[in-house]
C-alpha positions in Angstrom: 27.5 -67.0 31.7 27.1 -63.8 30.7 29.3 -60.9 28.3 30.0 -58.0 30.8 33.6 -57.3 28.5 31.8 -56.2 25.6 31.9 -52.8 24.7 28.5 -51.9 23.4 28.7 -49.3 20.4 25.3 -46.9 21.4 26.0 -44.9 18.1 22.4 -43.8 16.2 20.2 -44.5 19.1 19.5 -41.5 20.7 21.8 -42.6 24.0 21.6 -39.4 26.4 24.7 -40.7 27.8 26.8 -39.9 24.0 25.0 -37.3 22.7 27.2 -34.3 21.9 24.9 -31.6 21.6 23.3 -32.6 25.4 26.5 -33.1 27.0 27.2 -29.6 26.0 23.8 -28.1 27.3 24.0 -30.3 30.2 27.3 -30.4 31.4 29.2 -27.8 29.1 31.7 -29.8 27.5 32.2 -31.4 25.0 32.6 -34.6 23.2 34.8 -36.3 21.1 34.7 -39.1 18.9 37.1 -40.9 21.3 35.4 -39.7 24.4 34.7 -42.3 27.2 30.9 -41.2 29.2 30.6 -42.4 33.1 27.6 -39.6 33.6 23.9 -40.7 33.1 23.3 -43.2 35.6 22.5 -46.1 33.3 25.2 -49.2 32.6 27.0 -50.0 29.6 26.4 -53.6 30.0 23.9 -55.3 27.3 20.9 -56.3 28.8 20.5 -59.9 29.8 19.2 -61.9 26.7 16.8 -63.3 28.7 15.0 -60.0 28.3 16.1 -59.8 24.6 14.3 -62.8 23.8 10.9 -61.9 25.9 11.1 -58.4 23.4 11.4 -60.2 20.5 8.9 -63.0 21.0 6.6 -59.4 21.9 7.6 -58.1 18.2 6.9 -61.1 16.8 3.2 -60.8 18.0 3.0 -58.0 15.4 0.0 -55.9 17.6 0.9 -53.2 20.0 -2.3 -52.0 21.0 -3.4 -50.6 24.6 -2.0 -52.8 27.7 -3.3 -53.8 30.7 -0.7 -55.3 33.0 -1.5 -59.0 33.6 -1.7 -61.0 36.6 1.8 -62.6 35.8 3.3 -59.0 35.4 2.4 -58.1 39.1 3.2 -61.9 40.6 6.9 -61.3 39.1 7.3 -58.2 41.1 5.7 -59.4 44.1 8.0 -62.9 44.0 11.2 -61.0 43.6 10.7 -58.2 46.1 9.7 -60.9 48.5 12.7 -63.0 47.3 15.0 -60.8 47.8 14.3 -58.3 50.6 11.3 -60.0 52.5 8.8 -57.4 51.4 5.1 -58.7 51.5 3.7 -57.0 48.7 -0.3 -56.8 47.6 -1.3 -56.8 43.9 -3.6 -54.0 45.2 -0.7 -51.5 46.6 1.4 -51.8 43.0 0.8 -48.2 41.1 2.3 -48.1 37.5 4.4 -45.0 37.1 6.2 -43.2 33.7 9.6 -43.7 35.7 10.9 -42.5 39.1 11.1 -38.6 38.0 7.7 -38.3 37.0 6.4 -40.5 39.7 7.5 -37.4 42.4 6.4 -34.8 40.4 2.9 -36.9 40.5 2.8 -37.6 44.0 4.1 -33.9 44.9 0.9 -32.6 43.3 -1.4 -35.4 44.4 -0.1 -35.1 47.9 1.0 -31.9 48.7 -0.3 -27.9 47.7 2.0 -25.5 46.2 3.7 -23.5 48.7 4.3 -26.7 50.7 7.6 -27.8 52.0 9.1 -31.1 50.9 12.6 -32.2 52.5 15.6 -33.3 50.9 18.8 -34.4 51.8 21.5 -33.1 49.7 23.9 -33.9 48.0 21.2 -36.0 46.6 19.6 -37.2 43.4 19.3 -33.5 42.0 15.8 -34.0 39.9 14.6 -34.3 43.5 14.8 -30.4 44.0 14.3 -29.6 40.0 10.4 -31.8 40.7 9.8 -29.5 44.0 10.5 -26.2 42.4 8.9 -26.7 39.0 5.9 -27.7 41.2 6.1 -24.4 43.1 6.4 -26.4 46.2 9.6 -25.2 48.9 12.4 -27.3 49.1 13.2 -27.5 52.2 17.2 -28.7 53.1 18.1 -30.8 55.5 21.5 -31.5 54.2 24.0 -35.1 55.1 26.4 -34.6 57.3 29.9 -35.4 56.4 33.4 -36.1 58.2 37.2 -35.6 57.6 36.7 -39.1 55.4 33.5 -38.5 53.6 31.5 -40.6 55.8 27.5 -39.7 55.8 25.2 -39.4 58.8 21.5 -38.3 58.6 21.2 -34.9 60.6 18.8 -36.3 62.9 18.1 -33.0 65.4 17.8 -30.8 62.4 15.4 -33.2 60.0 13.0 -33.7 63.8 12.8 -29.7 63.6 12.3 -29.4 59.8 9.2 -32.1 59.9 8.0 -30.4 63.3 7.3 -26.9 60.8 3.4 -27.7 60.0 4.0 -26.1 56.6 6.1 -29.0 55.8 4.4 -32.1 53.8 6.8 -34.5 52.5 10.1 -35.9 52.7 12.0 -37.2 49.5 14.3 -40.5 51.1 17.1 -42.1 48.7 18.1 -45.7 50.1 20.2 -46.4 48.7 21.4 -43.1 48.4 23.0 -41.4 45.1 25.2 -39.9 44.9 26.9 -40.9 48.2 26.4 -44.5 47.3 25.1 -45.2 51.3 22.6 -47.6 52.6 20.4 -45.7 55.1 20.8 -49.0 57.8 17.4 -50.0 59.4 17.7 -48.1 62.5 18.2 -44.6 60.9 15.1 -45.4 58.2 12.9 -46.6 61.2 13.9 -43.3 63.0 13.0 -41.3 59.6 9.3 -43.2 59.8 8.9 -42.6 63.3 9.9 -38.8 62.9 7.8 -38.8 59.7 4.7 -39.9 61.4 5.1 -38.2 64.4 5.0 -35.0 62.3 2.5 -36.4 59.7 5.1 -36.0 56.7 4.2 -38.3 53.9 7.5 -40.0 52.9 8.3 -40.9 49.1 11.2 -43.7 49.8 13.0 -43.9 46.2 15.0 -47.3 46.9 15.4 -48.1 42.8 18.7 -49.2 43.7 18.2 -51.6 46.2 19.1 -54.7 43.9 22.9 -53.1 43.5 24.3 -53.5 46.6 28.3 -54.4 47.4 29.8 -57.4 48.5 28.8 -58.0 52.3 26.3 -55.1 52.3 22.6 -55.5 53.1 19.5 -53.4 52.7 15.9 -52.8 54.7 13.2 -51.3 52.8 10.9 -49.1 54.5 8.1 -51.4 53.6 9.6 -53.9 56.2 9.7 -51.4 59.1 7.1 -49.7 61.2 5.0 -46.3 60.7 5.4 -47.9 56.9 1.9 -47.0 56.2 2.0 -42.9 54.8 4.8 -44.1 52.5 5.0 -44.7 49.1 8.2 -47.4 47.9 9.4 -46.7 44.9 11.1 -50.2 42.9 11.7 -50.3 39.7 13.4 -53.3 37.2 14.6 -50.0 35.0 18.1 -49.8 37.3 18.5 -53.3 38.4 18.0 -54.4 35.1 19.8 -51.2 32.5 15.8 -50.6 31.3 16.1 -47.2 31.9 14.2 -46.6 28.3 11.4 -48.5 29.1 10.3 -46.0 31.6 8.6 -47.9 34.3 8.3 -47.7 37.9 5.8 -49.6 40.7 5.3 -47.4 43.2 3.9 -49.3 46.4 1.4 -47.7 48.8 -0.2 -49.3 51.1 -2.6 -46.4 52.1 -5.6 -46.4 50.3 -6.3 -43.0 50.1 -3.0 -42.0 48.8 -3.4 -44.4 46.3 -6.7 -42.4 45.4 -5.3 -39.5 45.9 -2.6 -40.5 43.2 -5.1 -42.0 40.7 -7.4 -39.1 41.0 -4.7 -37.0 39.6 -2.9 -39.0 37.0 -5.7 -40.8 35.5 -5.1 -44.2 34.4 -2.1 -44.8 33.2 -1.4 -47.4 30.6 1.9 -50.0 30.6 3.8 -50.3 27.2 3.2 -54.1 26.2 7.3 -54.6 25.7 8.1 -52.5 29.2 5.5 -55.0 30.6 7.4 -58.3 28.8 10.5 -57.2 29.7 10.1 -56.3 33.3 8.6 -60.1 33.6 11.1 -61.3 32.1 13.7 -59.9 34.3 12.0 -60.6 37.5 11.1 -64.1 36.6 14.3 -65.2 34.7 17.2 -62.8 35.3 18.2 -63.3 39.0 21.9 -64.5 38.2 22.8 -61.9 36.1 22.0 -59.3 38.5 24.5 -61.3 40.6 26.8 -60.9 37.8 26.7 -57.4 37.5 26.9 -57.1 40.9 30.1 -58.8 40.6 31.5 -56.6 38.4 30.2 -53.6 39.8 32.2 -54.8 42.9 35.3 -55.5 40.7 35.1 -51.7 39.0 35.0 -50.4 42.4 38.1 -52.2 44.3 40.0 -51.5 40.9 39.2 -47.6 41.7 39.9 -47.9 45.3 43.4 -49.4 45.2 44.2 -47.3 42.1 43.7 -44.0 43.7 45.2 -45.1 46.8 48.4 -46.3 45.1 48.6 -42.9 41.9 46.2 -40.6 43.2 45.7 -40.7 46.7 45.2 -36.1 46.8 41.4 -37.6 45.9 39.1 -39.0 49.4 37.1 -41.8 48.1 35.0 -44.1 50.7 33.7 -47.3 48.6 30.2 -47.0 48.3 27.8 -49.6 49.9 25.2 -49.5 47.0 24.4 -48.2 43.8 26.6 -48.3 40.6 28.3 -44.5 41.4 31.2 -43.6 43.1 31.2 -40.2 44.2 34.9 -39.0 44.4 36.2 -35.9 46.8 38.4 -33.6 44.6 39.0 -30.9 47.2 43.0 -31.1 47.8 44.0 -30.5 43.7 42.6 -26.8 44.7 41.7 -26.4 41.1 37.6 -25.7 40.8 35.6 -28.6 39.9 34.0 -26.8 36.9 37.3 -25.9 35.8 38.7 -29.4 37.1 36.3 -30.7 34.4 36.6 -28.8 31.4 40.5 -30.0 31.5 39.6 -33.5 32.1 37.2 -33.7 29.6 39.4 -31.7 26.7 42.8 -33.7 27.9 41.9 -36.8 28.9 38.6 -37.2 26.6 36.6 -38.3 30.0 32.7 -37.2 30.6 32.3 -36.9 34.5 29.3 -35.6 36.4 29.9 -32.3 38.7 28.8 -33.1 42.5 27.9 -29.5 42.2 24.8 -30.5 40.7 23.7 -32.6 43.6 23.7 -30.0 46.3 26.1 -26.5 47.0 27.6 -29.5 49.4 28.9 -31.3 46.5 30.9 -28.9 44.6 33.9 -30.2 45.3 33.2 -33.8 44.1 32.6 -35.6 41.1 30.1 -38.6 40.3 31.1 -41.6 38.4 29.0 -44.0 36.9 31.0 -47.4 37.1 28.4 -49.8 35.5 30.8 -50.4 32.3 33.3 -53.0 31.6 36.6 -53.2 33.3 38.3 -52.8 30.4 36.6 -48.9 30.8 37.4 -48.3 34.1 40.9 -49.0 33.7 41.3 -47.2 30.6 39.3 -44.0 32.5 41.6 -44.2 35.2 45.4 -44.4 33.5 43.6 -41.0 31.6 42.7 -39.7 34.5 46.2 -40.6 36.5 48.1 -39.2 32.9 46.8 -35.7 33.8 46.2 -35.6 37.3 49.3 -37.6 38.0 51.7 -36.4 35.7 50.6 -33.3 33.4 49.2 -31.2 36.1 51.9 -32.3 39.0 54.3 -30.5 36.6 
């Protein structure tokens, strides 16, 4: 039904994930006119012309004055998170944030004092430890444990003892969790709430990517377990749906004074009227094409798989169980991944994400964003199999 083939050309509108002079700041290297991006964790797929329409029927309305959300906007969220993971959500508990990002550096400073200690689990998300210290909060690492085949456990002992320290305040959760691409199952999450609680450590559970999950995988928000009431949820339609631009994130608390406590700080904080059309839109209407690109996603990702295990098997990859990454283990070449990247990106023309920025634990791994056409992935790979395959084997 839908066109997840076509190669959309972002040229002339201010994409993060082409622009030259960021990728150099960012990343330090640079791009060509020829270069294919798998970095910013956004998808290359157009969005669903479902939502098209609802922004043009907006337009067409000709006013863009101050927004309230409506009483459909909230009812669409509420429906699909009930739909689709069983969470009972009130109208009352939805808080309207500027995006994810901005939502923890909010709730750090609504929540927590400076000098407080907030957890994190790296490798992990890295603006999660960029919001902490720019806060002048301590970030406090309680880092995933990892096997021979890049399989992720929570440290359990050492996150108990961590939350035990009364100077520590909040915990940062990722379920599904990027970069790894792992679902937190709901026995290790109800074990983080009961910790959590034990130790009265507010948990921010940032579960934006709950709607991309694999084949066969399932997920359990923390809304659905117990101890759920110090937490705040954050959903958002900005990943399920490739609105990233639109900037908008419902957090959901239950607890009414952290819900003051947030509004206290922030102030009110008013919805744009298209990031409020769209995000009905997509909740109300776009259901199978999230199936779709879940489809795809899967496709892109068993490509990868059997491709490195047949032409590069010197990389570890475990297929992720949600999320649109893939985070890839690089540590037999014996080249550094800085290095590693440079060569890939001046040989091959290929913009890849160093795991290095994720955590001291990630520096020997690279994250790829797989939310683009097949036709990409393929073409990213045979680059990538050219030099790591052939040129550098030499």
């Amino acid at each position: 039904m839908y066109d997840f083939d076509a190669v959309i050309n972002r040229n002339n509108t201010g994409a993060v994930k082409t622009d030259a002079n960021l990728i150099k700041k960012v990343l330090d290297l640079n791009y060509y006119e020829d270069s294919i991006t798998m970095w910013v964790a956004d998808m290359d797929f157009a969005c669903a012309p479902q939502i098209v329409d609802a922004l043009h029927k907006r337009v067409d309305k000709l006013i863009f004055g101050y927004t309230m959300p409506t009483d459909e906007y909230y009812q669409s969220i509420i429906n699909w998170y009930e739909r689709k993971h069983n969470m009972k959500i009130k109208k009352e508990w939805l808080v309207y944030s500027l995006g994810t990002v901005s939502a923890i550096r909010n709730c750090l400073r609504a929540f927590t004092n400076e000098g407080d200690g907030v957890i994190i689990q790296p490798p992990v998300y890295y603006p999660f430890r960029r919001e902490v210290l720019e806060t002048n909060r301590k970030v406090i690492y309680n880092e995933l444990v990892t096997d021979m085949d890049n399989n992720y456990k929570i440290d359990f002992d050492g996150f108990e003892e961590k939350c035990a320290d009364p100077n520590t305040k909040m915990f940062i959760y990722c379920n599904p969790h990027n970069p790894v691409g792992k679902i937190w199952s709901k026995a290790e999450t109800t074990q983080i709430l009961e910790i959590c609680n034990q130790h009265d450590v507010i948990v921010f559970s940032d579960e934006i990517h709950c709607d991309l999950i694999r084949c066969g995988e399932s997920f359990t928000s923390a809304l659905n377990l117990p101890n759920n009431d110090n937490i705040i949820v954050a959903t958002a339609a900005n990943k399920t749906f490739n609105l990233a631009g639109l900037h908008s994130t419902n957090l959901v608390i239950k607890s009414p004074k952290l819900r003051r406590l947030l509004n206290e700080y922030t102030g009110l904080i008013n919805i744009s009227p298209l990031t409020m059309e769209a995000t009905i839109a997509a909740y109300n209407q776009c259901e199978s094409w999230v199936v779709e690109v879940n489809a795809v996603i899967d496709k892109n990702i068993e490509f990868i798989d059997n491709f490195i295990k047949k032409k590069l098997p010197k990389i570890k990859f475990v297929k992720p169980q949600g999320t649109y990454l893939v985070w890839l283990n690089f540590s037999q070449y014996g080249i550094d991944i800085t290095q590693l990247l440079e060569i890939i990106s001046e040989e091959s023309h290929v913009i890849l994400e160093n795991g290095a920025l994720f955590g001291e634990c990630g520096k020997n791994f690279i994250r790829v964003n797989v939310a683009c056409p097949y036709s990409v992935v393929v073409a990213v790979m045979n680059r990538l199999y050219l030099l790591l395959g052939i040129k550098l084997q030499k």
